[in-house]
N, C-alpha and C positions, 0 to 999 in steps of 0.2 A: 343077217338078222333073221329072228325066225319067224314066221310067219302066222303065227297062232298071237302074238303077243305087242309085235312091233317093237319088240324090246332084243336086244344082244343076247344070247346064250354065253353060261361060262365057257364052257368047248369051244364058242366062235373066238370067243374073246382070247382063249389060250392057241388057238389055230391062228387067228390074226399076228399077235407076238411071235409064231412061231416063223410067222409068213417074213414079219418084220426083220427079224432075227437073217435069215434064211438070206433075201436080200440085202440086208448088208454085208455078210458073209463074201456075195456077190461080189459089192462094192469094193471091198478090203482087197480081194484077189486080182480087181484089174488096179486097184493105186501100187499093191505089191510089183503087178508086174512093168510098170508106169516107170516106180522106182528103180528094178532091173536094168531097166532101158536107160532112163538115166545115169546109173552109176557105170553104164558097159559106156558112155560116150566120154564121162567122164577119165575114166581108164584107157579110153583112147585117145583122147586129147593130150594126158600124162604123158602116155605112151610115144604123142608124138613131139611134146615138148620135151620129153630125154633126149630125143633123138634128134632134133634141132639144137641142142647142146651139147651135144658130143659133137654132134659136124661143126657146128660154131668154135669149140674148142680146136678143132684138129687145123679149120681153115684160119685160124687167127695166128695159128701159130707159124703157119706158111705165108702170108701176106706181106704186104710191103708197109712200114707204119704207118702211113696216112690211112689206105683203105680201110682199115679195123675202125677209126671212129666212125665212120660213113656208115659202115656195116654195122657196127655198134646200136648207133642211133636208132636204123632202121628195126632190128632184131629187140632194140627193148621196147620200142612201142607194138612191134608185135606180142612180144611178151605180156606185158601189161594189158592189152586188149584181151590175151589167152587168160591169164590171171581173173580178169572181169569175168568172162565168159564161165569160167570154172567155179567162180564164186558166186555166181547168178546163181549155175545148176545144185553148185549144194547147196544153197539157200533152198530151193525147188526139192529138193531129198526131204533133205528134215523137213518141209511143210507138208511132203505127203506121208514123212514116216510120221507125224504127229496126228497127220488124219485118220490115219491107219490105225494106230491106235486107240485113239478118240470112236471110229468106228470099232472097232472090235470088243470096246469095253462097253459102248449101247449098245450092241449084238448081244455081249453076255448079259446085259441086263436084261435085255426083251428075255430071253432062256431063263432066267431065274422069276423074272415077274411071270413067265406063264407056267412053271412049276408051282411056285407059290400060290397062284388062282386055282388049278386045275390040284391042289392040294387041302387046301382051303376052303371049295368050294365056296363061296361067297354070294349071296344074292347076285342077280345078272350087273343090278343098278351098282351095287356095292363094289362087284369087279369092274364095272364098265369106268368110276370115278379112279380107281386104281390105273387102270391103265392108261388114261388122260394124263392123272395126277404124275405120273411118271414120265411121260413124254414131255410135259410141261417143265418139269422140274428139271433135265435133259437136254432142254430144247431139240427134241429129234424130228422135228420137220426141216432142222437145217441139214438131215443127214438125206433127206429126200427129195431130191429137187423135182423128178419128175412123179411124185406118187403123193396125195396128200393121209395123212394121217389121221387116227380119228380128232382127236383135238383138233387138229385145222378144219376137218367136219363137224364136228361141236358145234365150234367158236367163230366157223366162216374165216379161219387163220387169223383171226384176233385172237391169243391168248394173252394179252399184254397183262389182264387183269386179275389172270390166275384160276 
């Protein structure tokens, strides 16, 4: 805020967006790499349920008939347990590839809302309801969990009313 006025400058208000923008950028690069981890456990789990299937293959075929169901039983409730486990993690993928992208498209908006203010020029008041009005509309205080936003400074994190 500046200090002549008690009021926002457009410049703050385009350097705040830019701030915003900046940190979710942040944000996108560790769910990216969240997701990385993810898919590398995933491809080894694969990796080791191939491989628990070709040995299940090769020892099924050498066994005495009884032992195969025994082994059977055992092997598909491991299976199915693997299976769960595998379908958890990619559940956990696509929730952080959706956040990822959900962050990355508020990022580019914070970048185009502080082009268009610092283009614009707009009274301070005129930018400061702009950039509210966009986080509101957004909901981007759910994109910050440890930073509040100006609208949560507004509104004291009531915006319910708009």
């Amino acid at each position: 805020m500046s200090d002549t006025d008690g009021e926002f400058t457009v410049a703050e208000l385009v350097a705040y967006c830019e701030t915003q923008a900046r940190l979710l950028h942040g944000r996108a690069e560790t769910l990216t790499e969240e997701t990385s981890a993810l898919l590398s456990e995933i491809d080894s789990e694969l990796a080791t349920l191939e491989s628990r299937l070709d040995d299940q293959a090769g020892v099924s075929q050498s066994q005495s008939p009884e032992s195969p169901e025994l082994r059977a039983d055992d092997d598909l409730d491991a299976l199915e347990a693997l299976e769960a486990d595998l379908t958890e993690k990619q559940a956990e993928v696509e929730a952080k590839q959706t956040r990822h992208d959900d962050i990355e498209a508020l990022m580019a908006g914070y970048l185009e809302l502080a082009d268009q203010i610092e283009t614009d020029a707009p009274a301070p008041t005129r930018a400061l309801t702009r950039v509210m009005q966009f986080e509101h509309d957004r909901d981007a205080a759910a994109y910050f969990d440890d930073r509040v936003t100006l609208l949560d400074a507004a509104t004291g994190g009531d915006d319910s009313d708009g």
